[in-house]
N, C-alpha and C positions, 0 to 999 in steps of 0.2 A: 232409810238412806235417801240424802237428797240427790235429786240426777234432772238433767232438762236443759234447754238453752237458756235458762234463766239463771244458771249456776255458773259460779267461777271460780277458779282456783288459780291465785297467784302466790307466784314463787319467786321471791327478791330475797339475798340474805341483807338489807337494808334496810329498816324502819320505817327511815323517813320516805323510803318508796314505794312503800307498802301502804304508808296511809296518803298518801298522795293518788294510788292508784285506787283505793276505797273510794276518797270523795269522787273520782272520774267515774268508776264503774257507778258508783248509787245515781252520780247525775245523768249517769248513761241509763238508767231501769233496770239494772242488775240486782236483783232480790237477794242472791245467797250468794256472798262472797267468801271464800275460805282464804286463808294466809296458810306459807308457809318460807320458817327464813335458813332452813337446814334444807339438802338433798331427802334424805331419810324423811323427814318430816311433810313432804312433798310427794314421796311415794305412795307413803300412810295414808294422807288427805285423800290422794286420788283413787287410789283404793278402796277407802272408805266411801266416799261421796261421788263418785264416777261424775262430778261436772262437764255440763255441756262442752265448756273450753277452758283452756288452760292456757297463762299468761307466764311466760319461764323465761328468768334472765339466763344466760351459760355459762356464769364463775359465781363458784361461791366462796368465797374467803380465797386462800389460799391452795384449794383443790383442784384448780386448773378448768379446766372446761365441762364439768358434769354435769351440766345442763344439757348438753348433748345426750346423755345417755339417760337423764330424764324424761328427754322429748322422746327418745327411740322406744322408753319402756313403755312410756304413755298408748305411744302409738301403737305397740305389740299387746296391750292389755283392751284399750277401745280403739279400733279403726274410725270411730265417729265422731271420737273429740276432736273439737277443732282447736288447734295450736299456735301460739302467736309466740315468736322467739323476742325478746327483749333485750337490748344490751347494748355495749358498751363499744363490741368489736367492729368496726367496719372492713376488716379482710375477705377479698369476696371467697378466700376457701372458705372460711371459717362460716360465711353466711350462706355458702353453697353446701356447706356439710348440715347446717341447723334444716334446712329444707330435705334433704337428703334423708335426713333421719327423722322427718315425720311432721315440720313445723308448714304452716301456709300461709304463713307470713310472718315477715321482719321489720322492726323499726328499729332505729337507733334510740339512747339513753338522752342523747341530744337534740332531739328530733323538738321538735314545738306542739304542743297539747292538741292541737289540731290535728296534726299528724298523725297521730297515735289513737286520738279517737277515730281518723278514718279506716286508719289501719285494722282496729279494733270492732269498727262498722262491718269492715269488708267479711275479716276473718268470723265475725258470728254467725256472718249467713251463709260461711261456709266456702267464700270468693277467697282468692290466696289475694297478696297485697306485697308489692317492693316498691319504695319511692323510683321514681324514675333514673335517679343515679345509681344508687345498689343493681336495679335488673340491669344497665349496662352493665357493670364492671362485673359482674356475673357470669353475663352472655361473651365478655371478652374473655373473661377465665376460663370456659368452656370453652369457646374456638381454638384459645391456643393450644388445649389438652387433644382437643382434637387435630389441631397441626401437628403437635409436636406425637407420631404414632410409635405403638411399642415396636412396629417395623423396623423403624430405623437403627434398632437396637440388637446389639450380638445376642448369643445365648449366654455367655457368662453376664454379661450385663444386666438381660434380664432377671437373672439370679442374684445380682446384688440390690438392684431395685424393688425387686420382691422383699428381700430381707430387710432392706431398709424401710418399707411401705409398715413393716410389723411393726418397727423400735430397734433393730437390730444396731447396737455401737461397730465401727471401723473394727474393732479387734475381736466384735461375736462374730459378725464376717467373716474375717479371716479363719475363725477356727471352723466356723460351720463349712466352708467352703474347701479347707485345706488351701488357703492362699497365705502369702507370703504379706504383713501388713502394707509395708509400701506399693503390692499388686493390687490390692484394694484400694488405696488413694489414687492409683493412678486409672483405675477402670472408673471410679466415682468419677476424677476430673474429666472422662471422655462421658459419661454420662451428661453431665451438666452441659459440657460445651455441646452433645447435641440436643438437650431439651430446651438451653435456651436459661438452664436455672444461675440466677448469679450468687445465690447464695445457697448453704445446705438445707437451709426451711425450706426453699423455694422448691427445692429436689425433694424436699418430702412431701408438698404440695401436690408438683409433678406425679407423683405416685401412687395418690389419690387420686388420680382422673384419667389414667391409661388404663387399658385393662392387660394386665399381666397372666 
């Protein structure tokens, strides 16, 4: 079994990313590089080879965001690997939730080769790393989840924002709650206007950052 900070395991489902990211790591002194361009495939690797760190974008094809739930298993299998999220999204949930769930650093897909070896600098010695724009819009994300408190919220409300914090659609809602569907529309509309959400992502956002 190969294991050590000299090991790495990157996870792109993109070819041309993957050998882009080979010649960066070999010119970085990376000895044992492993690929992987599936989820599943990714698990196996890491599994097998416990590497030092791990390099994971968070979409792969058309499966939505499973990168995330590969950084979280990673994390739950080694507390020691160190994790760099890769990608494409700059939403600061979306790059508040890669942290969240195990990564210690983020760079963007756009990011310039520099960046990404610092980033990749930082996170081998085990330093977390966000360009200076990402940690703002972060730290804005955070204050206003922190502004906006579950306080200011009824008890049914809090009951619909829970349900919706799971997946739950306007008419699971309704039935799990015994509400009328249009009493749902209208508690969701009183929900937004006081989190602040202008849109129903935004209120799912929101519901990730309160504690309910």
């Amino acid at each position: 079994m190969t294991s050590g900070a000299a090991s790495i395991l990157i996870a792109d489902d993109h070819p041309v990313i993957l050998r882009g990211f080979r010649t960066l790591m070999e010119d970085a002194g990376m000895t044992t590089i492993h690929e992987a361009t599936t989820i599943v495939e990714a698990y196996r690797a890491f599994y097998r080879q416990r590497p030092g760190m791990v390099v994971a974008d968070l979409t792969f094809g058309d499966q939505g965001l499973t990168g995330l739930s590969l950084i979280r298993r990673i994390r739950t299998l080694e507390r020691r690997t160190r994790i760099l999220a890769f990608s494409m999204h700059d939403d600061p949930t979306i790059i508040a939730r890669a942290l969240e769930n195990g990564a210690i650093g983020y760079v963007l897909k756009d990011a310039p080769a520099t960046e990404f070896l610092r980033a990749f600098d930082q996170v081998r010695r085990g330093k977390s790393y966000l360009d200076h724009d990402i940690a703002l819009r972060v730290a804005m994300l955070n204050a206003t989840a922190e502004r906006s408190s579950a306080s200011d919220l009824s008890e049914r409300e809090l009951q619909v924002l829970s349900l919706i914090k799971d997946g739950n659609s306007y008419q699971a809602i309704a039935e799990k709650l015994s509400m009328k569907y249009k009493t749902v529309v209208n508690v969701i509309s009183a929900i937004r206007r006081k989190s602040g959400s202008r849109s129903f992502a935004e209120l799912v956002n929101f519901s990730m950052y309160i504690k309910i």
